[in-house]
Residue frames relative to the residue before (quaternion, step in Angstrom):
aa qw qx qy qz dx dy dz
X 1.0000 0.0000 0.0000 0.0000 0.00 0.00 0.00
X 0.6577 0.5393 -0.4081 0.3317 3.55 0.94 -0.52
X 0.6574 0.4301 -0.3980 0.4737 3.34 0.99 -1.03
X 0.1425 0.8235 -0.4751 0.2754 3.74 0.21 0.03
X 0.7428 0.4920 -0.0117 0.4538 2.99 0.03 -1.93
X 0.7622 0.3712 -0.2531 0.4660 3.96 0.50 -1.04
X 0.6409 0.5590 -0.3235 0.4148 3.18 1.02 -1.11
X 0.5269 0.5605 -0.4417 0.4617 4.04 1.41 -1.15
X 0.7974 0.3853 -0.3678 0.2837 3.14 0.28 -1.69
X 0.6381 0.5291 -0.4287 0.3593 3.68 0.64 -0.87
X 0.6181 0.4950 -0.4433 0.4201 3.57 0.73 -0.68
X 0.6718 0.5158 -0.3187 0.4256 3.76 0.56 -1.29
X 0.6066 0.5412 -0.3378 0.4744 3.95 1.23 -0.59
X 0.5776 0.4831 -0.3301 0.5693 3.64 0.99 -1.14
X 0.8026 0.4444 -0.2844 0.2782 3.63 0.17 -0.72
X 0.4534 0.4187 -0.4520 0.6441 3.36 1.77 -0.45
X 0.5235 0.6232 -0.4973 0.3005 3.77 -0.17 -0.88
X 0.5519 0.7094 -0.2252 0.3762 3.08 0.80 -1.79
X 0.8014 0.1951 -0.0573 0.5626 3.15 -0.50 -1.91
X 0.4037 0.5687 -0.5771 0.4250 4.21 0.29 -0.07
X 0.6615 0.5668 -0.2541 0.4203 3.76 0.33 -1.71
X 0.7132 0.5415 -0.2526 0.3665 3.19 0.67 -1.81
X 0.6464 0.5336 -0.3391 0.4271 3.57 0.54 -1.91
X 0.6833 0.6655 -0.1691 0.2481 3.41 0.80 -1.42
X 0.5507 0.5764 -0.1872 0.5740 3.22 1.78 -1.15
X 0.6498 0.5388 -0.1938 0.5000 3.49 0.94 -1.35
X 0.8242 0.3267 -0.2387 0.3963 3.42 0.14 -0.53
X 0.5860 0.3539 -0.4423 0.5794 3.74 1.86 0.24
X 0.4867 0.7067 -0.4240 0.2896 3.11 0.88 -0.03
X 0.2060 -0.9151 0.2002 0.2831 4.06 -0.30 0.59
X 0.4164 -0.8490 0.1949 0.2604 3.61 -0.16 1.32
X 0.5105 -0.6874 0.4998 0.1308 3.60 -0.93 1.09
X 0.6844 0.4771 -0.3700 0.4086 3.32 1.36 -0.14
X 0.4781 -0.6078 0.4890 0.4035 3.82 -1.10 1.21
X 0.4167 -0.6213 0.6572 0.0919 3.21 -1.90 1.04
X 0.0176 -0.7068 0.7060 -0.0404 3.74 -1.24 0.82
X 0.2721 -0.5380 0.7964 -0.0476 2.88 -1.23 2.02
X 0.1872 -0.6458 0.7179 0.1803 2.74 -1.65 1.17
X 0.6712 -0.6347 0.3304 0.1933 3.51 -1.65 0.98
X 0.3198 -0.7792 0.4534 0.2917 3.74 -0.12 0.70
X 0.4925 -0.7665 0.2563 0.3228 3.33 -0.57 1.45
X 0.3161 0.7514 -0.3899 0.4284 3.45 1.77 -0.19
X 0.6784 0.4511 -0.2587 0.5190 3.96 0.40 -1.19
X 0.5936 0.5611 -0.4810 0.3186 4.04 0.80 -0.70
X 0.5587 -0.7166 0.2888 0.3016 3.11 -1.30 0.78
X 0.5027 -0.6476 0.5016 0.2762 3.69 -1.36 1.20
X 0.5727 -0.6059 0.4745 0.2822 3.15 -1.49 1.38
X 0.7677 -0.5402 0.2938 0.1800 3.29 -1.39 0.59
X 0.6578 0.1050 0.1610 0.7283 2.71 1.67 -1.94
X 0.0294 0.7458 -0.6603 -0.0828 3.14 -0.48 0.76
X 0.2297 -0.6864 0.6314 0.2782 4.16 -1.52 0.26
X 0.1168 -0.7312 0.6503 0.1698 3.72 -0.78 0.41
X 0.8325 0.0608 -0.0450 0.5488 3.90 0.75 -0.48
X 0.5082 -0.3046 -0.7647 0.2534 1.65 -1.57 2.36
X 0.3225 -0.6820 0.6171 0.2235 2.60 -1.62 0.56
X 0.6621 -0.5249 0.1434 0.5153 3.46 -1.40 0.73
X 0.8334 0.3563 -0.1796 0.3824 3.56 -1.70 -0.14
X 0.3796 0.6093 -0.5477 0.4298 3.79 1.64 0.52
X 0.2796 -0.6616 0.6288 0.2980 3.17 -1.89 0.36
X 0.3372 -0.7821 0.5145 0.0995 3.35 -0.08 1.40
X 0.3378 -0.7257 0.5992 -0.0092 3.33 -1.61 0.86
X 0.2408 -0.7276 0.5840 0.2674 3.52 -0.61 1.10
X 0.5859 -0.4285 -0.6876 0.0150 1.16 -2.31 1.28
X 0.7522 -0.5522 0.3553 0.0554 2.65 -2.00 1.25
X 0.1149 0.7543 -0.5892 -0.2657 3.93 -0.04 -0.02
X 0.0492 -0.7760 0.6269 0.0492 2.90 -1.70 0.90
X 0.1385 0.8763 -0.4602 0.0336 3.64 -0.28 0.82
X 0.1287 -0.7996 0.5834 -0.0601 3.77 -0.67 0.39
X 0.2966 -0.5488 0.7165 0.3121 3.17 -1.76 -1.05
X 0.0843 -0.6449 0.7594 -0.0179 3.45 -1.89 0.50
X 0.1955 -0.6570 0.7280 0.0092 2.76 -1.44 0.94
X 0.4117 0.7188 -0.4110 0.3807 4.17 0.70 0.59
X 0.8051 -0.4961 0.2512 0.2065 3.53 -1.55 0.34
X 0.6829 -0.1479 0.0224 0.7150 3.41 0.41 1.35
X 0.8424 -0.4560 0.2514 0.1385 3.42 0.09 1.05
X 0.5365 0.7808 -0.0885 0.3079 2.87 2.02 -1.28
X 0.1512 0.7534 -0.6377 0.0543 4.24 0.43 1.01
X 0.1960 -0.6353 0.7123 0.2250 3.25 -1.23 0.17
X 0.1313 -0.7658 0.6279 0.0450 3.45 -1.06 1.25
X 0.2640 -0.7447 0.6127 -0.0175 3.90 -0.95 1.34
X 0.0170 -0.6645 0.7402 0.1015 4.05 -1.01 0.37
X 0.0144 0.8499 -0.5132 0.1186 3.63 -0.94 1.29
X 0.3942 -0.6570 0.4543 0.4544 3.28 -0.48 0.63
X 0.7655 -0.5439 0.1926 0.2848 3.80 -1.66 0.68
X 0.6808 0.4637 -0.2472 0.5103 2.91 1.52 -0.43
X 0.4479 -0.6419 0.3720 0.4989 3.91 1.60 0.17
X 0.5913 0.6292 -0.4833 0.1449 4.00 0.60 -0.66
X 0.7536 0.3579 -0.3083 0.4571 3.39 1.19 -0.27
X 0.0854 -0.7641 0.5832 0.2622 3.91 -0.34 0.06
X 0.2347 -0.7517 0.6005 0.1392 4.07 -0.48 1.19
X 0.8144 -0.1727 0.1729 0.5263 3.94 0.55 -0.10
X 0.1143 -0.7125 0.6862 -0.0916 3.33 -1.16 1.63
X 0.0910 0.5913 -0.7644 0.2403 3.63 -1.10 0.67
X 0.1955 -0.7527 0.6280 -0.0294 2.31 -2.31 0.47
X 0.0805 0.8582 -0.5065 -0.0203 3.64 -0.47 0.35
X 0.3662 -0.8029 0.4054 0.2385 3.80 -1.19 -0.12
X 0.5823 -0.6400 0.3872 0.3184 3.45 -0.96 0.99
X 0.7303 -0.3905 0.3349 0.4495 3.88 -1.04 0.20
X 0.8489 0.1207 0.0414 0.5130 2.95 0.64 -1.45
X 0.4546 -0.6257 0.5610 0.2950 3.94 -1.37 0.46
X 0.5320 -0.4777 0.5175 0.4701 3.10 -1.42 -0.09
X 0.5431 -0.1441 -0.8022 -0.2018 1.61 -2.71 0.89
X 0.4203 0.7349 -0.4285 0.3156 3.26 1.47 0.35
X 0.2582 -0.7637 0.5156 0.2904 4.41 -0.80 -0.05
X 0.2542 -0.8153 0.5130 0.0868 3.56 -0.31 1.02
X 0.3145 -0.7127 0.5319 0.3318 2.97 -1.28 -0.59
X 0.1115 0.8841 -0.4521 -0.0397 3.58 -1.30 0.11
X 0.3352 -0.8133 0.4703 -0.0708 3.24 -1.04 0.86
X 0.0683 0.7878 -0.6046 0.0953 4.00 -0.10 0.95
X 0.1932 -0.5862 0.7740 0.1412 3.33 -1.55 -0.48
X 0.1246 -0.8264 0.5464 -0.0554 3.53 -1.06 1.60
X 0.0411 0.8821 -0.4673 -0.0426 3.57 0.32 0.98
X 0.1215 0.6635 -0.7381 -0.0138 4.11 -1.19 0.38
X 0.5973 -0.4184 0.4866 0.4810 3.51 -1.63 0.06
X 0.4890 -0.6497 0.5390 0.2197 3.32 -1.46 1.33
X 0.7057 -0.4433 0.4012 0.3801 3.26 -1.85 0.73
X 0.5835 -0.5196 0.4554 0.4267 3.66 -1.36 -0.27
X 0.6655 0.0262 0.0187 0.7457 3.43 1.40 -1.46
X 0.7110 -0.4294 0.3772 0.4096 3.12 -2.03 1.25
X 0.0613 0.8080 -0.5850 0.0328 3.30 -0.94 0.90
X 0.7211 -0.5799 0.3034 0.2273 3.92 -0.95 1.24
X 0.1572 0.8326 -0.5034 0.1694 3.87 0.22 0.89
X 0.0727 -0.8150 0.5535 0.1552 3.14 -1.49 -0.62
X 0.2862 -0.8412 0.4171 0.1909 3.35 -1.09 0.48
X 0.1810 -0.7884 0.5870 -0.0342 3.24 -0.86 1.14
X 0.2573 -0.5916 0.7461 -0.1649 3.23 -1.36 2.30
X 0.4801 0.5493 -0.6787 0.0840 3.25 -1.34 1.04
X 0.7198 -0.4576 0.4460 0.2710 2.89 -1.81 -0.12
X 0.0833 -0.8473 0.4710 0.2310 3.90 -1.28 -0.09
X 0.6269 -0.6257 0.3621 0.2906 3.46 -0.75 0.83
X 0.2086 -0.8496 0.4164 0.2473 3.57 -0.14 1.11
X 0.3621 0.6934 -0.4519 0.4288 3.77 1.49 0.41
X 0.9318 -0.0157 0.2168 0.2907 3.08 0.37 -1.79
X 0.2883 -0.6974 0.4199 0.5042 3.14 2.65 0.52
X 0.5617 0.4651 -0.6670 0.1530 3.90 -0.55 -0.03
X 0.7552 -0.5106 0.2819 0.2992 3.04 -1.96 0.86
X 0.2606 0.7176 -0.6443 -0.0443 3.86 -0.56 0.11
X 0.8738 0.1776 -0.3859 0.2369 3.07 -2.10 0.14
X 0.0045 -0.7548 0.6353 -0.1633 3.97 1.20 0.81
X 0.0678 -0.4892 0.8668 -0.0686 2.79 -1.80 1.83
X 0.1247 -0.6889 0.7109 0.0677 3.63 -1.82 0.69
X 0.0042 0.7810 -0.6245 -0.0071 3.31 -0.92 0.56
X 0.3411 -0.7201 0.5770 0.1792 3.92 -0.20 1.28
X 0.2418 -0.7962 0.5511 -0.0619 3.38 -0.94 1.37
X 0.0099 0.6717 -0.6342 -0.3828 4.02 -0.85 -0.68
X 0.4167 -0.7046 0.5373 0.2029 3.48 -0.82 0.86
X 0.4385 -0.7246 0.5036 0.1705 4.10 -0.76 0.92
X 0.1787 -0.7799 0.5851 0.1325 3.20 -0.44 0.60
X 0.3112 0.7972 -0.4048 0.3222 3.62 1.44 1.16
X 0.3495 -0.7525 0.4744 0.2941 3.43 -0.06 0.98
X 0.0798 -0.7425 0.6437 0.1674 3.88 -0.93 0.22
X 0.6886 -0.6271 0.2442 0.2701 3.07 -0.92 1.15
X 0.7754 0.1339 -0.2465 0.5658 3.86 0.92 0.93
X 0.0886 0.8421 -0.5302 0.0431 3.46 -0.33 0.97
X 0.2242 -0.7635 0.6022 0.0644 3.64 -0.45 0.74
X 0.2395 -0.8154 0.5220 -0.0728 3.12 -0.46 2.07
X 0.7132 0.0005 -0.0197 0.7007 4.00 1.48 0.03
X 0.5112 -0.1444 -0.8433 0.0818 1.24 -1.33 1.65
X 0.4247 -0.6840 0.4757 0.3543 3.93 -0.54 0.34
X 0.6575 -0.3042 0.4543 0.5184 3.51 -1.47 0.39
X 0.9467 0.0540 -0.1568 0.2760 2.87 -2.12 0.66
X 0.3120 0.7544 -0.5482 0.1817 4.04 1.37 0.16
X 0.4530 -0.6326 0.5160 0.3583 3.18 -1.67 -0.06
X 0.1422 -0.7558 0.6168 0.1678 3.90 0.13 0.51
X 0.1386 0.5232 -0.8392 -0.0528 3.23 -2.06 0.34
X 0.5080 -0.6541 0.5023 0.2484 2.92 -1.81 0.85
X 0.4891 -0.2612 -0.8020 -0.2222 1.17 -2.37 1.16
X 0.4136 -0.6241 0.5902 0.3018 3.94 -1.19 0.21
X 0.0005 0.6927 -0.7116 -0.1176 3.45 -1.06 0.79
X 0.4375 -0.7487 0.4975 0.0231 2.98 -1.60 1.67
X 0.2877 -0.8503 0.4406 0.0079 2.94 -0.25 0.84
X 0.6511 0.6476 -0.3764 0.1226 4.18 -0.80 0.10
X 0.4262 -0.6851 0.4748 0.3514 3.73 -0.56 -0.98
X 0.1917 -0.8240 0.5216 -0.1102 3.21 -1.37 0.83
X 0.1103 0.7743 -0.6222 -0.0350 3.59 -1.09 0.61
X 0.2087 0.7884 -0.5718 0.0891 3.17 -0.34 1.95
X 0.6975 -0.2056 0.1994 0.6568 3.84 -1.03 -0.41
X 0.8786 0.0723 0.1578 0.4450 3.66 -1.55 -0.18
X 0.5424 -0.6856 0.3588 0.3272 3.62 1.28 0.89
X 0.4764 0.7001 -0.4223 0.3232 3.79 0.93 0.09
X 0.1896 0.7482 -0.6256 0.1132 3.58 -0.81 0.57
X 0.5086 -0.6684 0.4972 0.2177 3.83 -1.60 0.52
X 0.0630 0.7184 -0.6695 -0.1777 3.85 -0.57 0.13
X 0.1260 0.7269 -0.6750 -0.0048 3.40 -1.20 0.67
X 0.4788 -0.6615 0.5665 0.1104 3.14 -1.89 0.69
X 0.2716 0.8077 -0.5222 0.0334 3.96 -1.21 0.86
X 0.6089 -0.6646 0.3943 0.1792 2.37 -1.42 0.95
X 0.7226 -0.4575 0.1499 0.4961 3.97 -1.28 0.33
X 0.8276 0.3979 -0.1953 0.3442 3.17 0.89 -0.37
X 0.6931 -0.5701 0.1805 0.4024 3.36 1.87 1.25
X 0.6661 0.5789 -0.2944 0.3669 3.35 1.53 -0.23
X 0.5723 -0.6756 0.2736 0.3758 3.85 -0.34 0.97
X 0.1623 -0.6073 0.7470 0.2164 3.99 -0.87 0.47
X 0.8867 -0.1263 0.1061 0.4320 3.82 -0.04 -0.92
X 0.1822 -0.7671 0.6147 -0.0219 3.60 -1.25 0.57
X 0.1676 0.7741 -0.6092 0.0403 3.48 -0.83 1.28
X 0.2873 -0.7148 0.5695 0.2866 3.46 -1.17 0.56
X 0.2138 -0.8067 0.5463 -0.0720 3.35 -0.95 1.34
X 0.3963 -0.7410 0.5384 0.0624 3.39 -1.15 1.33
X 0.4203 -0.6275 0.6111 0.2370 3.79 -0.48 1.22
X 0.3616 -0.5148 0.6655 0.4016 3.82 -1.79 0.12
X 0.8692 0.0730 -0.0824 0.4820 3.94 0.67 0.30
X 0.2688 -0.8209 0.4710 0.1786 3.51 -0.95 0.60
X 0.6299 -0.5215 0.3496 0.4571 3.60 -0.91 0.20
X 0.2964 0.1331 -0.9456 -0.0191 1.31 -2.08 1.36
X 0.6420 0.6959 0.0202 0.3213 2.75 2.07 -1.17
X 0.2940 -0.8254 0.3967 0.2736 3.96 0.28 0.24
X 0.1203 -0.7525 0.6467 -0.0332 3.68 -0.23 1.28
X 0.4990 -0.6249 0.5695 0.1902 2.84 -1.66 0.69
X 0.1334 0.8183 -0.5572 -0.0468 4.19 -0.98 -0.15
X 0.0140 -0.7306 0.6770 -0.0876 3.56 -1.38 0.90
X 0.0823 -0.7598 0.6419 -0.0617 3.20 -1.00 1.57
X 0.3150 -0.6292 0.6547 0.2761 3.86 -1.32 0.15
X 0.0480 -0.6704 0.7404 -0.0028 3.64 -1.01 0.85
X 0.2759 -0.5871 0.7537 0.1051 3.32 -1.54 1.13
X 0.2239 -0.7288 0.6471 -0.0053 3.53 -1.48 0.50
X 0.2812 0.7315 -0.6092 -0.1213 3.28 -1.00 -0.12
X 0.1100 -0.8277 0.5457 0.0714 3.53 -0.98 0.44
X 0.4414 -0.6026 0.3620 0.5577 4.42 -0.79 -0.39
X 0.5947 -0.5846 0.4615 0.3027 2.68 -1.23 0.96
X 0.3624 0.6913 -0.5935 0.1961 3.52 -1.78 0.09
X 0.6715 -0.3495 0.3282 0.5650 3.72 1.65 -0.25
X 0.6926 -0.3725 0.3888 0.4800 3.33 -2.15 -0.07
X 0.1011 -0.6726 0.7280 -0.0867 2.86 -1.61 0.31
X 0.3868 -0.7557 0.5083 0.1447 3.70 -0.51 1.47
X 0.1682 -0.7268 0.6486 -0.1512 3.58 -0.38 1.92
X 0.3513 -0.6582 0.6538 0.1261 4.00 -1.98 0.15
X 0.2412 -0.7111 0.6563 0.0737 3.46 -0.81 0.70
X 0.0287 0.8506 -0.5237 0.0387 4.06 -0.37 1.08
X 0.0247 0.7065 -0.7047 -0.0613 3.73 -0.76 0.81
X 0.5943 0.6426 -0.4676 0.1231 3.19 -1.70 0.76
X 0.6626 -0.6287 0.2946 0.2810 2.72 -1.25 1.68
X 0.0095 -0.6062 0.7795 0.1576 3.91 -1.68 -0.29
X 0.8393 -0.4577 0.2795 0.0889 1.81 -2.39 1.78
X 0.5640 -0.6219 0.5025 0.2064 3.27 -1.33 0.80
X 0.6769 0.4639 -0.2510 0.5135 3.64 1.33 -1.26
X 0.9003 0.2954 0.0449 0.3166 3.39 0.41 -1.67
X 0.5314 -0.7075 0.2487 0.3941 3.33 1.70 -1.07
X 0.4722 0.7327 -0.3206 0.3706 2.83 1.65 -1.21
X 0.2397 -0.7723 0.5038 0.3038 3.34 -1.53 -0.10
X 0.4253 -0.6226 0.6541 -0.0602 2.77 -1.86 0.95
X 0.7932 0.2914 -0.1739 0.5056 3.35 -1.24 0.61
X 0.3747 0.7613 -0.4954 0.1858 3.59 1.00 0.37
X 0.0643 0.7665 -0.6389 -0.0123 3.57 -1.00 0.79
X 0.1374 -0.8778 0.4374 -0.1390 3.27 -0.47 1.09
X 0.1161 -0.8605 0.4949 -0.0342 3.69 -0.10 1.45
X 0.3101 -0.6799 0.6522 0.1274 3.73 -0.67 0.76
X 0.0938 -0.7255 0.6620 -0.1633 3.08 -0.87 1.42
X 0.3912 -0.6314 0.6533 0.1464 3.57 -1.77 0.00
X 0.2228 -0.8044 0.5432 0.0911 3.25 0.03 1.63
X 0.1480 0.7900 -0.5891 -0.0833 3.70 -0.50 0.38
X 0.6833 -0.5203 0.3776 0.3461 3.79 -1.41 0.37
């Protein structure tokens, strides 16, 4: 009975040994079965449009910032503020991102209309258009509450997206230093048609009303998407401030 005991263990050693060798064989051994890497979620594909500001469930302030990235065709988002249910559009425009596709830019606007009376439920819509057939593609939405906070120049006529012919009388209200402020007219390509300096019926603290006629002229050939700008400049430096800016449809 005593020797027993050595003989188990040696046998039970040979047998791990055994299958040690074995596992060993197996694993240089090369495998015929198909391998699946699973994809790191990093590599999935990046959204077209993306919005970083507003974010959902902000109460946004006119004018609106709205800024993001795109990765789309010449650069080219169209950016919409809507009430929540879509029935009302308060201001469409458009601008481009740094970069086109297949590259992803960035970009940045400001969207201004006369605020609601009370904060009222909206959203903003960033997408892209189909150069085939203009239909709508890569739509991001982002649900918004809209302020009914007055910023210190609003421009009550023309409205977003109007047709203008010259002259345009501007139309809106204001509460700046010494009641002064600038209206000026441009064209698609940012360059001035006309420029008046315009006197509020009151200055700040107070909210005055103002209306100015601007003549234009521009080459002919048709509309041509143009900007309507009010706003005051700095007291220290010049620059401007208070800028509210309406996209309009310059037409002959």
């Amino acid at each position: 009975m005593g020797r027993a005991k050595p003989l188990a263990a040696m046998f039970v050693v040979s047998v791990g040994s055994v299958m040690f060798l074995s596992a060993c064989k197996e694993a240089e051994a090369p495998s015929h079965e198909a391998t699946v890497t699973a994809t790191p979620a990093a590599t999935a594909t990046q959204a077209a449009i993306t919005i970083d500001e507003p974010r959902s469930g902000d109460q946004a302030v006119v004018p609106i910032t709205v800024k993001g990235t795109a990765s789309v065709f010449e650069g080219t988002v169209v950016i919409a503020v809507e009430s929540a249910d879509g029935s009302q559009t308060f201001c469409k425009t458009f601008t481009t991102a740094s970069e086109g596709a297949p590259g992803t830019g960035s970009f940045e606007t400001q969207i201004a209309f006369p605020p609601p009376s009370k904060a009222t439920d909206g959203r903003v819509q960033v997408y892209s258009e189909s150069p085939k057939d203009g239909s709508v593609q890569n739509l991001v939405s982002v649900p918004i509450v809209i302020s009914p906070e007055q910023p210190a120049i609003v421009v009550d006529s023309p409205l977003c997206g109007a047709e203008v012919k010259s002259p345009v009388t501007v139309r809106g209200t204001a509460s700046v230093f010494e009641a002064a402020l600038v209206v000026v007219i441009k064209d698609s390509l940012g360059q001035e048609l006309a420029r008046a300096n315009v006197l509020a019926s009151e200055g700040a603290p107070a909210r005055g009303t103002f209306s100015q006629d601007l003549s234009f002229s521009y080459p002919p050939g048709g509309s041509e998407p143009g900007m309507i700008e009010a706003f005051s400049t700095s007291a220290q430096d010049g620059s401007v401030v208070s800028l509210f800016s309406v996209p309009v449809t310059l037409t002959p």
